[in-house]
N, C-alpha and C positions, 0 to 999 in steps of 0.2 A: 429931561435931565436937570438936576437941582446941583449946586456946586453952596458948601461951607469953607470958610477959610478957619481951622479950630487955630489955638492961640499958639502951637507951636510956629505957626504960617505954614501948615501942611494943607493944602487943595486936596479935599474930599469930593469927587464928583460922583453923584449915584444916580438912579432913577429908581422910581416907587419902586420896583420888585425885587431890591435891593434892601429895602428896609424889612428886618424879620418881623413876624408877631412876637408879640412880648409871651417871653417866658414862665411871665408872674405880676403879681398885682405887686404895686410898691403901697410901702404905709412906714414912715417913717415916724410912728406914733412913739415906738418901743427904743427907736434910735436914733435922735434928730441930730445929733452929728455927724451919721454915716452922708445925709445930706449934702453937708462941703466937704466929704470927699467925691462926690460924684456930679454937682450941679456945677461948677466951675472949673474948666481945664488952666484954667489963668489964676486962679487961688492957690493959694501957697500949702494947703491941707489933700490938693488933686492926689487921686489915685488912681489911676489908669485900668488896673488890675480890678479892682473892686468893679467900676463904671463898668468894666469889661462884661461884665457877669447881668448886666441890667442894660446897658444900653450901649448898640456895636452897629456898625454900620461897614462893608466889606473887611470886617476883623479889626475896625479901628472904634479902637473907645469914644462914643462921641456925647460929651459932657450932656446933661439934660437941661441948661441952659440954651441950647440949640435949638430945641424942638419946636420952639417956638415959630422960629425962622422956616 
């Protein structure tokens, strides 16, 4: 079980099979602002909605600044 604390201070706890396969390759060649809205939940550009659609973990948007962790 892996636990994220995202910047609202909401406690995500998953485990691997909880994480989907990606729906799509990212390339932000074409749009490099959609970037801050999806790479930082704590940046003032965050869009929840958008992230949603790229990277979600039990229905909760989870910034792609996390992945790392």
């Amino acid at each position: 079980t892996f636990e994220l604390i995202l910047a609202n201070h909401q406690r995500l706890s998953f485990c691997y099979l909880d994480i989907p396969e990606p729906l799509l390759q990212l390339s932000f060649a074409n749009d490099i602002a959609r970037l801050d809205h999806i790479w930082d939940d704590a940046g003032p550009k965050w869009d929840p909605k958008d992230c949603a659609t790229v990277s979600s973990i039990k229905g909760v948007p989870v910034a792609l600044c996390y992945w790392q962790e």
